[in-house]
N, C-alpha and C positions, 0 to 999 in steps of 0.2 A: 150353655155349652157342655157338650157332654165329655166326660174325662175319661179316657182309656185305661185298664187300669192292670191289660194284658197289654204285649208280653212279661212274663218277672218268673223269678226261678221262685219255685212253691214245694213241700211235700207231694207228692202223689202216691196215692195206694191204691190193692186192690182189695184192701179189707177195711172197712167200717172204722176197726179199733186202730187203722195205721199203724199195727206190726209191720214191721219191713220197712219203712218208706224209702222212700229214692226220689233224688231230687232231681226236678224237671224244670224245663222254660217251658211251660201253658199262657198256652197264644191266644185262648179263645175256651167259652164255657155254650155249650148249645146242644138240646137236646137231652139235657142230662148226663153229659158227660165232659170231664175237662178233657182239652185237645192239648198234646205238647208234643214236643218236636223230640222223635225218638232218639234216646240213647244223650241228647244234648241237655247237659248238669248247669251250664254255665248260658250269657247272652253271646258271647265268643264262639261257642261248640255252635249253638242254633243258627248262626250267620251261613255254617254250610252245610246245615240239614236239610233235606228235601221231605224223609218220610216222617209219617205220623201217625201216634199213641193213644188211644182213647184210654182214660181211667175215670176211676167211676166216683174216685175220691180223691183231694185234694185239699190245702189248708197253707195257710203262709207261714215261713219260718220264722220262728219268734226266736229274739237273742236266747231263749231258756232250753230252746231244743240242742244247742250243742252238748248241753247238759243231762236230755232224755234221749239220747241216741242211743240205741242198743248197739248191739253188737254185728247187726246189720250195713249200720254205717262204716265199719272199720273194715268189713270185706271188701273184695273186689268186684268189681261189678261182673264178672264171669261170673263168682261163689254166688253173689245176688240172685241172678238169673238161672243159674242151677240149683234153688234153693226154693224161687217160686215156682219154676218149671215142676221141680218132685214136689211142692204144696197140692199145686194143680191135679197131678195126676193122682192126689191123694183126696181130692173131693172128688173127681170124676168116678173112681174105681168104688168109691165108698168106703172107703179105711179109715 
């Protein structure tokens, strides 16, 4: 019998070293990338989400990570998204 073992709220990145994470419900892993339901933190939030997030990394939250949470965790999720938004356009432009 095979055991599901999405949905569950997990890290998700878009960097390797998981600077920044943001926590997701990931519904599904295929093709190389974790699937999760955008903007939804919680199994509550994903009940009425429709759209959906590919990230390219992903990892379970261990009791120790309340502990390694930067200072990414303690923003807002607007500061989050204005924060990877200028990342981004800091690789593209080449800076």
């Amino acid at each position: 019998m095979k055991i599901n073992k999405y949905p569950k709220v997990m890290e998700v990145s878009i960097y390797k070293d998981f600077r920044g994470p943001l926590r997701r419900v990931v519904f599904m892993y295929k093709n190389g990338m974790y699937l999760a339901w955008k903007g939804a933190a919680t199994l509550e939030e994903a009940d009425s989400e429709v759209e959906v997030t590919p990230w390219p990394y992903a990892r379970d939250i261990t009791d120790n990570a309340e502990h390694c949470m930067g200072m990414s965790e303690s923003m807002s999720l607007k500061d989050q998204i204005h924060r990877i938004g200028l990342e981004r356009i800091k690789e593209f432009s080449g800076d």
